[in-house]
VEXDRENLUM-395750 format. One record per residue (C-alpha): residue number from 0; x, y negated, z negated. Coordinates in steps of 0.02 Angstrom, whole numbers, plus 50000, padded with zeros to 5 digits. Layout:
<recs>
<rec><seq>NUM</seq><east>X</east><north>Y</north><up>Z</up></rec>
...
</recs>
This chain:
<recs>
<rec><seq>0</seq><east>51103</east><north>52985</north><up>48570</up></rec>
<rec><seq>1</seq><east>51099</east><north>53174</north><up>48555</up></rec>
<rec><seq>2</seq><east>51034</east><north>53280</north><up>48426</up></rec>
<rec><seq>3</seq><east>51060</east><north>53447</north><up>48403</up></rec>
<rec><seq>4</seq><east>50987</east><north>53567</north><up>48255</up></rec>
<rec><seq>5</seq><east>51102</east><north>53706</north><up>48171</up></rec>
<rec><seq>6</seq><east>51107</east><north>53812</north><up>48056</up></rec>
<rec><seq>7</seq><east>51245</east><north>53837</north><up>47900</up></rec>
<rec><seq>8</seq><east>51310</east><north>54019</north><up>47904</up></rec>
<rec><seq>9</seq><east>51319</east><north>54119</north><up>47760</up></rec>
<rec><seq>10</seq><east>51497</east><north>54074</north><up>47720</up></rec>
<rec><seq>11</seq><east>51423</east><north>53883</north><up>47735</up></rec>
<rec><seq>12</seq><east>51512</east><north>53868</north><up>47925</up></rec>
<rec><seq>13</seq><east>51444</east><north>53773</north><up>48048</up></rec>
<rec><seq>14</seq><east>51470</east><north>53795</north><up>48227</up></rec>
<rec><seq>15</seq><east>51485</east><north>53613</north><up>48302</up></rec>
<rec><seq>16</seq><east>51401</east><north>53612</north><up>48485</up></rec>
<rec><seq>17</seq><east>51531</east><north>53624</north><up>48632</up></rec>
<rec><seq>18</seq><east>51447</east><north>53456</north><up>48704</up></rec>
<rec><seq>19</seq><east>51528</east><north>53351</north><up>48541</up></rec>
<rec><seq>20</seq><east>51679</east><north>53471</north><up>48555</up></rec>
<rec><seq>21</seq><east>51697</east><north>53424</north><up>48744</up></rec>
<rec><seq>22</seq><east>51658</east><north>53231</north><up>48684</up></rec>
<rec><seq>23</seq><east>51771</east><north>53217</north><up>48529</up></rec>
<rec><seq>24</seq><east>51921</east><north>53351</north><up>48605</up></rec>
<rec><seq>25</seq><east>51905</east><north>53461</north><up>48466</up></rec>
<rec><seq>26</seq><east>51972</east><north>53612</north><up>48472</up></rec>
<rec><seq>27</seq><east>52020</east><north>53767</north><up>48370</up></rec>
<rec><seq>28</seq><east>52107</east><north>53738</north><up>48189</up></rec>
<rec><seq>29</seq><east>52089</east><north>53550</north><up>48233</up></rec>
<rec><seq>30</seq><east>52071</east><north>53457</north><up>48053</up></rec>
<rec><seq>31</seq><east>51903</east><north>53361</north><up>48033</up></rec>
<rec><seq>32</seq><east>51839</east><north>53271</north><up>47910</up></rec>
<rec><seq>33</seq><east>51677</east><north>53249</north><up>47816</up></rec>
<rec><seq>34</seq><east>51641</east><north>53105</north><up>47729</up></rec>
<rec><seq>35</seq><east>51480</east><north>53064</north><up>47650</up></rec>
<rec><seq>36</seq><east>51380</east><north>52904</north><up>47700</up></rec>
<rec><seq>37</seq><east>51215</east><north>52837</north><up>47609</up></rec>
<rec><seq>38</seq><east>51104</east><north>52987</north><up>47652</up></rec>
<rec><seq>39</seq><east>51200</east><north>53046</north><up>47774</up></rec>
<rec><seq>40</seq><east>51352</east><north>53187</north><up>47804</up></rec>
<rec><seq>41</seq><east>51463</east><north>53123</north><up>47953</up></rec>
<rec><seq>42</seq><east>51584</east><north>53229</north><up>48013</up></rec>
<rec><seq>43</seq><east>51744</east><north>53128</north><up>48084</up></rec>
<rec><seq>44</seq><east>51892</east><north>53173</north><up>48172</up></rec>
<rec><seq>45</seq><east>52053</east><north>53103</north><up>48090</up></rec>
<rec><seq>46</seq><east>52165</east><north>52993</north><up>48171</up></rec>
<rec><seq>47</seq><east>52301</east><north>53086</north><up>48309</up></rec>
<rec><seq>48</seq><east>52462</east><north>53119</north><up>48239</up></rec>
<rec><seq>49</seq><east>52550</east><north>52981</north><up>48347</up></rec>
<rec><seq>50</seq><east>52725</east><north>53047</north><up>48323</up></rec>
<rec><seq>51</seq><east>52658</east><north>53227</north><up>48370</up></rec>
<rec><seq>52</seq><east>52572</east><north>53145</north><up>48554</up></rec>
<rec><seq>53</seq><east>52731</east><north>53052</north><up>48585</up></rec>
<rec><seq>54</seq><east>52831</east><north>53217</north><up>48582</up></rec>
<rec><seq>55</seq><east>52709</east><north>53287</north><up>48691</up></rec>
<rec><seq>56</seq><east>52740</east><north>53169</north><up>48794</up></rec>
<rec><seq>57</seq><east>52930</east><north>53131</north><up>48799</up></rec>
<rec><seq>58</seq><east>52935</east><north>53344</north><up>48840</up></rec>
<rec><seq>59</seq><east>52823</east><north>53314</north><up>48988</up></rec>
<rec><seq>60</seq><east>52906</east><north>53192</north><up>49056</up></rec>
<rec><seq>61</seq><east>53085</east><north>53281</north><up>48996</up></rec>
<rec><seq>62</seq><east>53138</east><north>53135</north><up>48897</up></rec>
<rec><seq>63</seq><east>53336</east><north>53161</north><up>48868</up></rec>
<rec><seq>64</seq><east>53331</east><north>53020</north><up>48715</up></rec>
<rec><seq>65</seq><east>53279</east><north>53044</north><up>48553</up></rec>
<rec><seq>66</seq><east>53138</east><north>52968</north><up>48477</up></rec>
<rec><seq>67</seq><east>53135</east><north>52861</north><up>48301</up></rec>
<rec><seq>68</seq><east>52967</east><north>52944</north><up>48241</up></rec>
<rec><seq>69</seq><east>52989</east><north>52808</north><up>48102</up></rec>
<rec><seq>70</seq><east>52990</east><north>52636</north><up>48208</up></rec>
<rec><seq>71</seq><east>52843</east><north>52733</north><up>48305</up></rec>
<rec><seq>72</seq><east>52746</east><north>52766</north><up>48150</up></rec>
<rec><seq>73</seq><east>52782</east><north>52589</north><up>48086</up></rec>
<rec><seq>74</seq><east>52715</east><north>52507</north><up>48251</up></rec>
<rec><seq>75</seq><east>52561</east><north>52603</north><up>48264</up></rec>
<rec><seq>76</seq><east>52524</east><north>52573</north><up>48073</up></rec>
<rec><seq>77</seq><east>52533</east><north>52395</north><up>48104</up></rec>
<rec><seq>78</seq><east>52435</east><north>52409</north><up>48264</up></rec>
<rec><seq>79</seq><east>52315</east><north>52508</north><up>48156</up></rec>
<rec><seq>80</seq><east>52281</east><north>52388</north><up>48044</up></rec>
<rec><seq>81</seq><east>52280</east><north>52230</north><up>48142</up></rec>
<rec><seq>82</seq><east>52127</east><north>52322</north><up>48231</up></rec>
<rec><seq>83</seq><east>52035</east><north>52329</north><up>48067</up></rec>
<rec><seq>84</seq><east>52037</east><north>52145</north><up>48029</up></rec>
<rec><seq>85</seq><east>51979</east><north>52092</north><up>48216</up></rec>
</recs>
């Protein structure tokens, strides 16, 4: 486990170490979340935007299809939450 010590700006920012950066790929105007547990503040990443890495992909790969972001966002809702209940 690492710990690192900080301190909160006077605008309240906090700089978030480039090792957890490097560790949870974020980067710049990436959305994070913080969410308050027993005594603790976490600070989580929220889930990728599945259609948006499928795109990525299908340009990479220069896809000629067309993708139902629907039936893609259906399946990996369900996927989602079958993972919860194991």
């Amino acid at each position: 486990m690492v710990r690192i010590e900080s301190r909160v700006g006077p605008k309240g920012q906090v700089v978030i170490p480039k090792i957890f950066r490097d560790e949870y790929n974020i980067s710049p105007g990436d959305k994070i979340i913080f969410e308050e547990n027993s005594q603790s503040l976490v600070l989580k990443k929220p889930n990728e935007n599945i259609v948006k890495v499928f795109e990525e992909i299908a340009k990479k790969v220069r896809f000629k299809g067309k993708i139902d972001v629907h039936a893609i966002e259906e399946q990996y809702e369900e996927r989602w939450k079958r993972a919860q209940h194991i």
